[in-house]
Backbone as a ProteinNet text record, in pm:
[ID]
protein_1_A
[PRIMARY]
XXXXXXXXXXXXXXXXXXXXXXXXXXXXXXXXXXXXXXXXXXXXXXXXXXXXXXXXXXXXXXXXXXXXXXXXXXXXXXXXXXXXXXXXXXXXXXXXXXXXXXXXXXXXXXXXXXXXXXXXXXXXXXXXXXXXXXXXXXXXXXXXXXXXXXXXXXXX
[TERTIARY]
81.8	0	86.6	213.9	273.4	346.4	436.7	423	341.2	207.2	65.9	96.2	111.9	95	185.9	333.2	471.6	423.2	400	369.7	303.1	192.6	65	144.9	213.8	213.2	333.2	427.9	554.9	459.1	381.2	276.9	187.8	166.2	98.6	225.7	305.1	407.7	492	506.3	539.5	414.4	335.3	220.1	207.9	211.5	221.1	325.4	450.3	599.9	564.6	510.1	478.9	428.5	318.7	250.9	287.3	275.8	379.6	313.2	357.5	308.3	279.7	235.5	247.7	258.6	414.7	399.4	335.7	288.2	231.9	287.6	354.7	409	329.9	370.8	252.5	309.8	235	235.4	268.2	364	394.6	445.9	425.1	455.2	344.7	367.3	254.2	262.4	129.2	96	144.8	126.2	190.4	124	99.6	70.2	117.5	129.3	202.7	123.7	170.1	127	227.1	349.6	391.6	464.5	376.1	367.5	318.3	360.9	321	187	58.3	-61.9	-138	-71.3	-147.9	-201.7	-283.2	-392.2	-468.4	-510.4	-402.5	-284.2	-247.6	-72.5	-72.8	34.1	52	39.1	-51.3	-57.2	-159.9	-200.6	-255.5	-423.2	-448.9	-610.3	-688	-769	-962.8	-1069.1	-1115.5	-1243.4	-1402.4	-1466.2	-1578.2	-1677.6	-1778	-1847.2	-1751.4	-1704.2	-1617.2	-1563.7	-1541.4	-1502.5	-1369.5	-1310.3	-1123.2	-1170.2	-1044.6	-1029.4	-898.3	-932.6	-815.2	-760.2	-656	-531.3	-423.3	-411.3	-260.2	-253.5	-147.6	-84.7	-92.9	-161.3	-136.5	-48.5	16.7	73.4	116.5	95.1	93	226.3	292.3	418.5	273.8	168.5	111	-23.6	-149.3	-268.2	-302.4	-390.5	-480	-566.2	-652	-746.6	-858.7	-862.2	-955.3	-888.8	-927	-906.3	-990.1	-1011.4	-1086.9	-1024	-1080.8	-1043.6	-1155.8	-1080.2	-1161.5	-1107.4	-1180.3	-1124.3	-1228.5	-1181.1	-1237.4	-1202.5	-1234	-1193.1	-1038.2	-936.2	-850.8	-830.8	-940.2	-945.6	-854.3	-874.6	-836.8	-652.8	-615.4	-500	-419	-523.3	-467.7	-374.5	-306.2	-203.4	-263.4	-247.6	-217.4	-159.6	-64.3	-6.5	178	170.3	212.6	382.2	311.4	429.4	535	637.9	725	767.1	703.2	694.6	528	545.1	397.3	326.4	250.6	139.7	124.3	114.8	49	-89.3	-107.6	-237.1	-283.6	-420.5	-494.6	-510.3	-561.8	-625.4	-711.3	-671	-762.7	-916.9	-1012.6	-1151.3	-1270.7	-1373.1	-1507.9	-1544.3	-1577	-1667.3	-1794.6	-1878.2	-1986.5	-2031	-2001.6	-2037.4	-1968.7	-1884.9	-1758.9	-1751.9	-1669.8	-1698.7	-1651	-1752.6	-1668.9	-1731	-1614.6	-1639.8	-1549.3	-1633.7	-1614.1	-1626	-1535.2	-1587.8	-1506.4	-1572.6	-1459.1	-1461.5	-1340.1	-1362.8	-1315.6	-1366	-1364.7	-1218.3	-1135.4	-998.8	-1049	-1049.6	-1059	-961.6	-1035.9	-994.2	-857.3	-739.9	-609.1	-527.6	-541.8	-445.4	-328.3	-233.1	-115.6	-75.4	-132.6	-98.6	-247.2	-273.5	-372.4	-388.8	-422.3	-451.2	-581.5	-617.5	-712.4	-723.5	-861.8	-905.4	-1042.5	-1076.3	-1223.3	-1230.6	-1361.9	-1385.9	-1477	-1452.2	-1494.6	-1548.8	-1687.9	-1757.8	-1731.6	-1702	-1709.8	-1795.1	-1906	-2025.1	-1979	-2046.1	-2029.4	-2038.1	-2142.3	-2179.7	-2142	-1961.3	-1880.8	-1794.4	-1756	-1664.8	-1531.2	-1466.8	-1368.1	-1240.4	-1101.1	-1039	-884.6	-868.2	-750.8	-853.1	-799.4	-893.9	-742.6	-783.7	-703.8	-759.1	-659.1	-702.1	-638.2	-697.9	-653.7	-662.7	-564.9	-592.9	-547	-630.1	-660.2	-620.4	-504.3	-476.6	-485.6	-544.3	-559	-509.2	-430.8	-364.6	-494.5	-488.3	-548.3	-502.3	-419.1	-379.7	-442.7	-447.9	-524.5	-407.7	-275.1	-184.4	-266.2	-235.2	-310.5	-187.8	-189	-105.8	-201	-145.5	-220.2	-113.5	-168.3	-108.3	-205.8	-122	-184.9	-183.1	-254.5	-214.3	-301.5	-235.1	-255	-360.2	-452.6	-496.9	-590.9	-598.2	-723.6	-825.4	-918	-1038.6	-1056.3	-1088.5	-1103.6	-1242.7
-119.2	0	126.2	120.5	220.5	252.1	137.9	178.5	203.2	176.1	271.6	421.1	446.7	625.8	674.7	607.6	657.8	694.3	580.3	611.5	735.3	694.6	792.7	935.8	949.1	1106.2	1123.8	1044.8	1057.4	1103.7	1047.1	1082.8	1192	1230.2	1362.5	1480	1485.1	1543.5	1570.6	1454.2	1500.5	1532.8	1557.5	1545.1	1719.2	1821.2	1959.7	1983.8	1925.1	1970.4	1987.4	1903.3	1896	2036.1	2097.2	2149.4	2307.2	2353.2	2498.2	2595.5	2694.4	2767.4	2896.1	2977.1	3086.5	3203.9	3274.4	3383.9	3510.9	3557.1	3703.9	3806.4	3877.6	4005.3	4127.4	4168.8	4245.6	4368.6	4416.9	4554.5	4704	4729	4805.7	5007.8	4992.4	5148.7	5220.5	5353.5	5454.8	5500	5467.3	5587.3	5709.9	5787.9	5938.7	5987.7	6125.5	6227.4	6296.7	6364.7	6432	6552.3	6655.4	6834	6931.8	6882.3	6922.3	6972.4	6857.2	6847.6	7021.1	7026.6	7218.6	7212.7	7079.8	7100.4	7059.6	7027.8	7057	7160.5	7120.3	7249.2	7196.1	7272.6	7376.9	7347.4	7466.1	7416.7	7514.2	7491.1	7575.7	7729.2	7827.3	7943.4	7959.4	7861.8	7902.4	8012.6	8097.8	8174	8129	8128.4	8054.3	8228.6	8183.3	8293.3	8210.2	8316.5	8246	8274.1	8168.2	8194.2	8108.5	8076	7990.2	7867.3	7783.2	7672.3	7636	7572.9	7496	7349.1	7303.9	7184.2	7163.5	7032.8	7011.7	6843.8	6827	6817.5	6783	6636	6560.3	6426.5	6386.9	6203.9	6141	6026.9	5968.2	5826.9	5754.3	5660.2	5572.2	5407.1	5303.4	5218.6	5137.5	5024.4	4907.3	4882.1	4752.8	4816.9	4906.2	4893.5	5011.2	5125.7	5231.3	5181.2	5282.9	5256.1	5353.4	5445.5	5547.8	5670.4	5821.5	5922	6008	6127.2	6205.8	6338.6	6510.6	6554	6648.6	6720.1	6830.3	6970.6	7037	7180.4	7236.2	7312.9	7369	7524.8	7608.8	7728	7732.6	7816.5	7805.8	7984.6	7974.4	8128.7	8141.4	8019.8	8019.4	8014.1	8000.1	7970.2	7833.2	7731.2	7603.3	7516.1	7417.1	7376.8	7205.2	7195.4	7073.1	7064.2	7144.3	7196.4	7095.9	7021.1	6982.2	6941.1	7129.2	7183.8	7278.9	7319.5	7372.4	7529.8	7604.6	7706.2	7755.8	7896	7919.2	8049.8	8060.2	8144.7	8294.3	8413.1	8553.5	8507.7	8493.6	8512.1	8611.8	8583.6	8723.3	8670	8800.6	8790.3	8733.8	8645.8	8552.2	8636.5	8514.7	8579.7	8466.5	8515.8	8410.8	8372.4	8274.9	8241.1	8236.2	8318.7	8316.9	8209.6	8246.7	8120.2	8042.1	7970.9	7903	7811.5	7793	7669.4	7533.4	7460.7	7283.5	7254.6	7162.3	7017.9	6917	6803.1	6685.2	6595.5	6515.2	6451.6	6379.4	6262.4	6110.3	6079.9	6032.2	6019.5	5847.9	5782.7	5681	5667.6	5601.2	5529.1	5403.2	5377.1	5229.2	5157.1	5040.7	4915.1	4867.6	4802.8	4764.7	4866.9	5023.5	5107.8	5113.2	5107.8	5158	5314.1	5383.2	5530.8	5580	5736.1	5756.7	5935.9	5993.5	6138.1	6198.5	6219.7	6290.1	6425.5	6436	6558	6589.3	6682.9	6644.9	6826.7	6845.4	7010.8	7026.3	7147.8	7184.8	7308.5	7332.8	7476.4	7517.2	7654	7677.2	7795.8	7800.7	7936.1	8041	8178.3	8251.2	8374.2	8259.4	8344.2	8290	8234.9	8210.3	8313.4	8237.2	8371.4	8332.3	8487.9	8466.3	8446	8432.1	8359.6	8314.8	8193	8147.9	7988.7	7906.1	7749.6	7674.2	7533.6	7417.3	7332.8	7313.3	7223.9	7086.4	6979.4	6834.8	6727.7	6630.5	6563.4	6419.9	6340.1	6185.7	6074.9	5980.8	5913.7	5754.6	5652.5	5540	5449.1	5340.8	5224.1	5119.5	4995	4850.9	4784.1	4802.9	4762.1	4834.7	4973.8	5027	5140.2	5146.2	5254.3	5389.9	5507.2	5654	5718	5835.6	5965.7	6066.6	6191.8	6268.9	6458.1	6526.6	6635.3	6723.2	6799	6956.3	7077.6	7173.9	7276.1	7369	7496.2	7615.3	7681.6	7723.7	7790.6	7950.4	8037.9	8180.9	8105.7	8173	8214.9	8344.1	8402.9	8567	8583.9
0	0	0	70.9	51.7	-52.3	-83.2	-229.1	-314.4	-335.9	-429.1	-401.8	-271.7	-269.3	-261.1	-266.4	-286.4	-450.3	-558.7	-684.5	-746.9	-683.6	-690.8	-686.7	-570.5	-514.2	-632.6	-667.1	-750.2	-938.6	-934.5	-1118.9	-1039.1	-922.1	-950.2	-963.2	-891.8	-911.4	-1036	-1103.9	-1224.6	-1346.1	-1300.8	-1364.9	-1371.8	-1209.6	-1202.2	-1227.1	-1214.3	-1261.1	-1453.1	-1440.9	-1629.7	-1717.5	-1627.3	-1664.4	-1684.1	-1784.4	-1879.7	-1777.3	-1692.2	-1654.2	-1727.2	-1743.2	-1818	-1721.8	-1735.5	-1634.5	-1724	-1659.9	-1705.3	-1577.7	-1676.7	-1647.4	-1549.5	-1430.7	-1357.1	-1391	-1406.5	-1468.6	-1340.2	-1286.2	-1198	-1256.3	-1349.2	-1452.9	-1419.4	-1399	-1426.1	-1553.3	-1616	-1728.1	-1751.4	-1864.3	-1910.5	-1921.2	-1886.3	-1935.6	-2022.7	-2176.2	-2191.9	-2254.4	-2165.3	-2209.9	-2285	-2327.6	-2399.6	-2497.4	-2593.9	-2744.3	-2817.8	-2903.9	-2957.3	-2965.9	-2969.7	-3001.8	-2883.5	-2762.5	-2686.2	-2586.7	-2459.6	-2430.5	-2384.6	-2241.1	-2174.6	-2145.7	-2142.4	-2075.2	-1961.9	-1863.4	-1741.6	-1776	-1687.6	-1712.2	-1812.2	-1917.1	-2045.2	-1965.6	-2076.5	-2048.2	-2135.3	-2114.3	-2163	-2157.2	-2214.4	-2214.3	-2150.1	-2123.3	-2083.3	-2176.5	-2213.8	-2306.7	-2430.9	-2415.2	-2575.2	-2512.9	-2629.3	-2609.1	-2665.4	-2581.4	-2600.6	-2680.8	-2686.4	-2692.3	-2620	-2539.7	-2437.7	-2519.2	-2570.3	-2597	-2521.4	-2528.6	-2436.4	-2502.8	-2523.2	-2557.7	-2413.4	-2411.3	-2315.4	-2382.3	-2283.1	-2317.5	-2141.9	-2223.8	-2073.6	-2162.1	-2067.5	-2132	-2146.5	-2093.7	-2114.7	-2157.4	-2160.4	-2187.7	-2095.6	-2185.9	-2105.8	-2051.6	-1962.8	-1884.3	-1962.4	-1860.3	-1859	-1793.5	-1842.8	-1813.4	-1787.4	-1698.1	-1670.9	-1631.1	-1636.2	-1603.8	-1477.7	-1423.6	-1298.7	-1330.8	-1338	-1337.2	-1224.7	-1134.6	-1033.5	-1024.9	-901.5	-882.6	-808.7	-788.7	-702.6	-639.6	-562.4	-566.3	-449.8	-379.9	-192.7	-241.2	-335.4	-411	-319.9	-342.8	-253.6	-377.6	-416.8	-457.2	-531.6	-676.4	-680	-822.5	-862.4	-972.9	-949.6	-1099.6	-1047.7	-1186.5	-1216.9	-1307.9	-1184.6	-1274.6	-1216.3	-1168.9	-1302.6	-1321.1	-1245.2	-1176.8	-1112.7	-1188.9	-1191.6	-1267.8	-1155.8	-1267.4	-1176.2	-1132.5	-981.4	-935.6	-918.8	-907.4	-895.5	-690.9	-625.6	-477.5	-466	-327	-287.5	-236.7	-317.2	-341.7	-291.5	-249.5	-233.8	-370.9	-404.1	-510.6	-459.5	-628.2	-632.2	-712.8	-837	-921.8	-1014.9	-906.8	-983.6	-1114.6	-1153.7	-1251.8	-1225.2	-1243.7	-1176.5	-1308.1	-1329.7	-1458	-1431.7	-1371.8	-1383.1	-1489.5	-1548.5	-1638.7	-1730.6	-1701.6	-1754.4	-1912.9	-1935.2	-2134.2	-2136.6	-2226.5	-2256.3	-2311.5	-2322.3	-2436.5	-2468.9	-2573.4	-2625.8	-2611.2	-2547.4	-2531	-2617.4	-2562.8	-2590.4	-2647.4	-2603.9	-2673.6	-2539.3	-2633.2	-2532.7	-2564.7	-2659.2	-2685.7	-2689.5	-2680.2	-2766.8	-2734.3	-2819.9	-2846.2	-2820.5	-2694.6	-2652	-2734.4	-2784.9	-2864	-2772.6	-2718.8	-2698.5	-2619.9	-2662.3	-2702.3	-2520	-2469.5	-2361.3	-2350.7	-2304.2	-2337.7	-2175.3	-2147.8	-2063	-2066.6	-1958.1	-1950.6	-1989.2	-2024.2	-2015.9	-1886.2	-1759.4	-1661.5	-1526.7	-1551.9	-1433.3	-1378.9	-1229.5	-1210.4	-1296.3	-1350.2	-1361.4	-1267.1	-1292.6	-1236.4	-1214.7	-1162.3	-1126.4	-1117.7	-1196.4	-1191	-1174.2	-1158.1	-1199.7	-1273.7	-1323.6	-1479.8	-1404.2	-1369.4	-1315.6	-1439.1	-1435.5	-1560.6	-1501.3	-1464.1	-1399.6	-1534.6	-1571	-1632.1	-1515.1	-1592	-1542.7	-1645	-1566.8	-1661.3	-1627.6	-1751.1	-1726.6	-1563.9	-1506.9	-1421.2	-1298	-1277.1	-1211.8	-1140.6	-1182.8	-1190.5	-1222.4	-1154.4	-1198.1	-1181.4	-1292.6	-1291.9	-1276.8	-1221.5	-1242.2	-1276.3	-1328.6	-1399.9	-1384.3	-1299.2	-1219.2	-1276.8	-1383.4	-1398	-1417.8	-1387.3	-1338	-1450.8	-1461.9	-1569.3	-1553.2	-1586.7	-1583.6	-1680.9	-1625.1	-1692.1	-1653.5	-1794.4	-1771.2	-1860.1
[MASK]
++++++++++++++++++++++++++++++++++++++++++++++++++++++++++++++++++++++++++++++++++++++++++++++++++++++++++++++++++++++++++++++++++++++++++++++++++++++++++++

């Protein structure tokens, strides 16, 4: 009998020793941002008008597979910090907001790109306050890696 399960255990063993494992690579890289290329926008400091519309403009790029991206632009009147260029912008005095501008709002990348060129057009009111905003720009890998790219922008 003991020899049966000396056997036994010796053919399961070579049986999982046998078997091809497939390693897959874990993906530990953060995604890119990149702001700047000559066609993109905003860039640090850049001004906006109110009442007209931009188009905001960046390459993103992952070593294995995008995710999803989104950006936030808020007020920065209180002139609080998440800029996360080098160079700093003329502020204007710190002010209350009345009627600020917030835009939240996520953009799709298709499925298996490892590059891709965000184009995508943004209206901003005509009956916000003007300003000192941040322009936030949220990059997500397949893996679940995030970058993120802080910059400074007016609305006047």
């Amino acid at each position: 009998m003991k020899k049966q399960i000396a056997i036994f255990c010796l053919g399961c063993a070579l049986l999982i020793s046998s078997c091809k494992k497939e390693t897959e690579e874990i993906d530990t890289t953060y995604p890119v941002i990149d702001v700047n290329a000559a066609t993109a926008f905003p860039k640090q400091c850049s001004v906006i008008k109110r009442g007209e519309k931009f188009v905001f403009r960046a390459a993103f790029s992952d070593n294995v597979e995008l995710g999803s991206s989104s950006i936030d632009i808020h007020h920065n009147f209180d002139h609080h910090s998440h800029s996360t260029e080098v160079n700093e912008c003329n502020m204007e005095l710190v002010k209350s907001p009345v009627k600020p501008f917030l835009l939240i709002k996520t953009f799709n990348i298709p499925s298996g790109q490892r590059s891709f060129n965000i184009n995508e057009e943004i209206i901003v009111p005509a009956d916000i306050d003007p300003g000192d905003y941040h322009f936030l720009i949220r990059l997500t890998d397949k893996a679940g890696w995030q970058s993120i790219k802080g910059i400074s922008i007016k609305i006047q």
